[in-house]
N, C-alpha and C positions, 0 to 999 in steps of 0.2 A: 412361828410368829403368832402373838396370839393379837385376830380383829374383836373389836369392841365398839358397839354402837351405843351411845347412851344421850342420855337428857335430862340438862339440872343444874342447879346449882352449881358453885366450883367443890364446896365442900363433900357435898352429896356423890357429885362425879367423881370424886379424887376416892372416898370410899368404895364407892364402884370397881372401878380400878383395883385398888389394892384388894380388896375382895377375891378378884378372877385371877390376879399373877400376884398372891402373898408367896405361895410356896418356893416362888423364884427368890425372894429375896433376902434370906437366911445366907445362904452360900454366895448370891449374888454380892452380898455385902462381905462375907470375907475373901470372898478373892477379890474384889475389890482393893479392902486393905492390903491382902499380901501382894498384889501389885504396886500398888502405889510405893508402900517399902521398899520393893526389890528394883523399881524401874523411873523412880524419883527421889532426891531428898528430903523427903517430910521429915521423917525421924522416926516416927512412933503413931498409932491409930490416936493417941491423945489428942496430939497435934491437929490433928486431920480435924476431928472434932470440934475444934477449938476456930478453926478456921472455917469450918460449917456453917457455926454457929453465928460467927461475923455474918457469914454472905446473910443468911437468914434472916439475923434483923434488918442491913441493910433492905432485904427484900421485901419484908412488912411494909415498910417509909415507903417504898417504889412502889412496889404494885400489889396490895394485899392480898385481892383473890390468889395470887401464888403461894401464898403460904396458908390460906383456907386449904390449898387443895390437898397441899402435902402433907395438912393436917390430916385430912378424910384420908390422904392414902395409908398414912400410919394403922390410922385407925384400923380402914379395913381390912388390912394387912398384918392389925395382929403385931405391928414393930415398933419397936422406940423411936421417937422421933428425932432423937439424933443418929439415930441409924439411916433414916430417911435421906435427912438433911445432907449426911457425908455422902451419899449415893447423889441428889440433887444435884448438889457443888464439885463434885469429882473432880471438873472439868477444870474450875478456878483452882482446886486444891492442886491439881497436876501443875496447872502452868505456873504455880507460885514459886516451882521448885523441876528448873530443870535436869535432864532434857525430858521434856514431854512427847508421846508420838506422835508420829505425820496421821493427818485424817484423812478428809473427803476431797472429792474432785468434781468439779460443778462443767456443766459445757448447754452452751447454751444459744440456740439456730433460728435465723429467720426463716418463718416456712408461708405460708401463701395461707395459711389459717391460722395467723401470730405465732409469739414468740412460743418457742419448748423447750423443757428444760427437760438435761438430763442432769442425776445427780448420781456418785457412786458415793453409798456410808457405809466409810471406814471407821472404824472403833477400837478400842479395845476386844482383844479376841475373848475373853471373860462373857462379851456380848452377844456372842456367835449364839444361832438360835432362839436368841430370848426377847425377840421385838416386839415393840407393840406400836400395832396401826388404829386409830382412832379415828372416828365417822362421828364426832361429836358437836351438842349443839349447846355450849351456855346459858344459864339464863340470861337475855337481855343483850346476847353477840350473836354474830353470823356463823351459819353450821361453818365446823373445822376440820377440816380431815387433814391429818397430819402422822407423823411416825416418832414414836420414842421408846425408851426402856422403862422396864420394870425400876421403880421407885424414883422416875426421871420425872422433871416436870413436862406435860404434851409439849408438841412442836422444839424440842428440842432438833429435831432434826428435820427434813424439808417441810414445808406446810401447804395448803391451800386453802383460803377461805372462800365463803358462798360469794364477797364482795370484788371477787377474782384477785384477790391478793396474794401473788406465791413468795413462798421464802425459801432459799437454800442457803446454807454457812459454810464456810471453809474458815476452820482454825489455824490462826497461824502462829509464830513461835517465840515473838519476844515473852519476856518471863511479865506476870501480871502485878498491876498496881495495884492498890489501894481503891476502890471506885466501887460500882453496883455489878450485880450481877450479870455476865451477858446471858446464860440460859434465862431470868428474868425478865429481861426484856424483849429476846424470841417468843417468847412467849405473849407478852403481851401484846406486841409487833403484828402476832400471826393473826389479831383479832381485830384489827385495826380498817375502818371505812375503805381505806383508798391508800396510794402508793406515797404520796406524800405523809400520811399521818403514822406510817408504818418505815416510813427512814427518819421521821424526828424521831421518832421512839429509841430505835438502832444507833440514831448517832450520838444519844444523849449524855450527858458529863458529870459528875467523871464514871470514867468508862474502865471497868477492872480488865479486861483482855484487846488483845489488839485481835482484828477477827475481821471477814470478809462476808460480804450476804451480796448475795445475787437479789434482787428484789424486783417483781413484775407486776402488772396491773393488768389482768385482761380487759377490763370494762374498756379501759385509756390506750389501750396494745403497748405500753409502755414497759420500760423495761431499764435497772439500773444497776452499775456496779460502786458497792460501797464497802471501803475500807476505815475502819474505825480505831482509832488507838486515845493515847491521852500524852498529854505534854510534858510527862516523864520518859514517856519512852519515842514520841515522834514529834517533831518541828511544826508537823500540823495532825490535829483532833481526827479529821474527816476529810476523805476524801472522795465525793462525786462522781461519778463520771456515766453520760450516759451510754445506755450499748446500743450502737448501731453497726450498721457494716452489715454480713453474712451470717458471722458467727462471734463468741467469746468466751473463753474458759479462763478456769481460775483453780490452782491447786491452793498449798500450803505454805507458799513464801507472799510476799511484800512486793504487790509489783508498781504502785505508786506513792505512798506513808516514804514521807524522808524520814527517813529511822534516826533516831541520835548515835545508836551503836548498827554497827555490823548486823544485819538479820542471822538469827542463830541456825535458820534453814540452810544458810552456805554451808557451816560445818556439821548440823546434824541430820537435815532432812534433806541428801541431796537426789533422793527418788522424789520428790515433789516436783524438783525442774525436770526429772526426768518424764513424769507424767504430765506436765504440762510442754513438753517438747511435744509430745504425742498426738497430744487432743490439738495446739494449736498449729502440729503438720497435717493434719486433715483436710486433701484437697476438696476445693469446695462443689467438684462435682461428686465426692464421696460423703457429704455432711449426711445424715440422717434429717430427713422430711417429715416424718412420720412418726407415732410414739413405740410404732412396733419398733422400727428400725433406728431410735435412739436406746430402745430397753436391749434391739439385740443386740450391738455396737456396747455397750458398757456392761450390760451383765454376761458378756464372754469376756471365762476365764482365760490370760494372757500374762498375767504376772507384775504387769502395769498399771496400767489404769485399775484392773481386776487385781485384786491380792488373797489370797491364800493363806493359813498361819504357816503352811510349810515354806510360801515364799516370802512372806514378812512374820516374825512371829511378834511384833509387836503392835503391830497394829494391820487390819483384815478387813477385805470389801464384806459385810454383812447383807447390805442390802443395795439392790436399783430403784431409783427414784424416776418417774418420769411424771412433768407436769404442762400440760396445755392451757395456761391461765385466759386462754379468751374462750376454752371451748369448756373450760370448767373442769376438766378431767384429772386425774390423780391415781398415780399407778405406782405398786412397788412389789417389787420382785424379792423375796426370799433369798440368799445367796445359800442358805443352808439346804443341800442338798435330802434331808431329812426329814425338813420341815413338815409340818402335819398339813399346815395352811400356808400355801408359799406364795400365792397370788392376791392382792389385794387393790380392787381399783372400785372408784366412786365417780358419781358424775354429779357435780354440784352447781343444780340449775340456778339461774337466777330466780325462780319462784321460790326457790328455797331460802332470800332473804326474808331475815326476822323482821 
C-alpha cells in the first residue's frame, strides 16, 4: 500500500500521485484489459476506450477538478490519457457489460462514541497490493483522507473528510445506463460541508450505476443508507433511509430500489446474501464497539465477509476500512500479507478545517 500526504491543487495533486505509483500503472492497465476481455463482454480494449472516453467528458460538465486530476496523474505518470481514463472508469466499463464481480461489504454499529464504520474492499484481484491511502488537503476543501488505486480517482473507495463526512460504497449489479459517473461524484461527495450536501451529490440524475453508500456525519452523529439507481433500471431514483437501531450492513444486492427486472445478484452474486446473512446474524452482544474490535472482526481471514483469490478468484478482500466520523478517525488495514506499509490511520481534528 503505498501512504501519500500531499497539498494543492487537484491538478498538481493528481501529478503528485502519479509520480509516486507511475510504475504500477504499465501492467496495472493491461491486466486491467485482459480482465475485462476475459471476465465481461466489452469486446475489445477499443471499446473500453471509447466508453472511457464518454464517462470523461461527461465528467468535465460534472465536476472538473476530476478531470484536472487525472490529467496531472497522466502526466505524472508518464501515460496516455486514455489509459488513465480506461483505469478511471473501469468500474462503469464493467457494469456496462455483464456479469461484473461481487465487491465490498459495509457494517455499520452504534457505539457510545457515535456511529463506526466497518468497511471490507473487495476488488478486482489485479488490485491485490497496489492501494493507495491518501492524507490529502485540496486547495480550497477540507483535509481528505481516503483510499484508492493507482490511476483511480481519490475516494473511490471509503472516505473521511475533516468536516466529519464519511463515505463507504457498495456496488451493486444491475447493468449501467447512460448518466454521469458514479466514481465522479464519490469523489466529489467525499468533499462535501455536511451530510446533506454529500447525498444531493450521490443521488444526482442521471445516474450511470445503481450503487449503495453508507454516508455519516460526525459533527450531526447522523448517519444514512442510500441506494441510488435511475428510471431505466428502478421504479424509484433514490432511496433514503435513515440508520438507526444497533446496527446495519449492506453487501452487493438491492435491498430497497424496486428494480424493474430481477436483481442479477440472485443469479450471479449469490455470496453477497451470503455475507450479508453473516454480518446481519451478529448478536448484538457480539457487535464490535471499538475500532480495534471492528478492524479485527472483518480483517480475519474466514472466506466470507474476508475473501482470498484462492477463495474467490474474481474478486478479493484487499483491504479493512474502519471509520469513527464523530471522533475523526480513519483506519485501513492492508489485507496483503507482504505489504511493505500495511497500517494506515489519520486522525482528522476539527482544527484541521480549511
Amino acid at each position: 500500500m503505498h501512504i501519500l500526504r500531499l497539498k494543492g491543487g487537484f491538478e498538481e495533486v493528481g501529478r503528485a500521485v502519479g509520480a509516486a505509483t507511475g510504475s504500477d500503472i504499465p501492467k496495472l492497465y493491461e491486466r486491467l484489459v485482459a480482465y475485462l476481455l476475459e471476465h465481461t463482454t466489452v469486446g475489445s480494449a477499443r471499446r473500453m476506450i471509447e466508453i472511457a472516453s464518454r464517462y470523461a467528458l461527461s465528467a468535465q460538465e460534472q465536476f472538473p477538478p476530476a478531470i484536472a486530476y487525472l490529467r496531472g496523474l497522466a502526466d505524472g505518470a508518464g501515460a496516455p490519457f486514455h489509459e488513465i481514463a480506461l483505469i478511471a472508469f473501469s468500474e462503469e466499463i464493467a457494469s456496462e457489460f455483464l456479469p461484473a464481480p461481487e465487491k465490498c461489504s459495509t457494517l455499520v454499529v452504534r457505539t457510545p462514541r457515535g456511529w463506526l464504520i466497518g468497511h471490507n474492499e473487495d476488488y478486482e484481484p489485479h488490485y491485490y497490493g497496489k492501494m493507495l491511502a491518501l492524507d490529502v488537503t485540496f486547495d480550497g476543501c477540507p483535509r481528505l483522507a481516503c483510499l484508492t488505486y493507482p490511476g483511480q480517482l481519490p475516494a473511490v473507495g471509503p472516505s473521511l473528510n475533516a468536516n466529519g463526512v464519511a463515505i463507504a460504497n457498495n456496488s451493486l449489479w444491475p447493468e449501467a445506463q447512460p448518466g454521469l459517473s458514479q466514481v465522479v461524484r464519490q469523489f466529489q461527495a467525499s468533499l462535501a460541508p455536511d451530510l446533506d450536501a454529500a447525498v444531493g451529490i450521490l443521488a444526482g440524475q442521471p445516474n450511470a450505476l445503481t450503487t449503495h453508500y453508507t454516508v455519516a456525519d460526525g459533527t450531526l452523529d447522523d448517519a444514512v443508507s442510500l441506494e441510488v439507481s435511475n428510471r431505466a433500471t428502478s421504479e424509484a431514483e433514490v432511496v433514503l433511509r435513515q440508520i438507526s437501531g444497533r446496527a446495519f450492513c449492506h453487501t452487493n444486492h438491492a435491498l430497497h430500489l424496486p428494480l424493474r427486472k430481477p436483481d442479477p445478484a440472485l443469479e450471479h452474486a449469490s455470496h453477497s446474501y451470503r455475507r450479508y446473512a453473516k454480518l446481519k446474524g451478529i448478536a448484538p452482544d457480539a457487535l464490535p464497539g471499538t475500532p480495534d474490535e471492528m478492524m479485527a472482526l472483518l480483517s480475519r481471514n474466514e472466506g466470507v465477509l474476508h475473501r482470498t483469490a484462492a477463495q474467490n478468484p474474481t474478486s478479493v478482500t484487499l483491504a479493512t476500512v474502519v471509520i469513527r466520523p464523530g471522533t475523526g478517525e480513519f483506519w485501513i488495514r492492508d489485507a496483503d500479507p507482504d505489504a511493505a506499509e500495511k497500517e494506515f490511520y489519520v486522525l482528522l481534528k476539527p482544527s484541521s478545517l480549511n
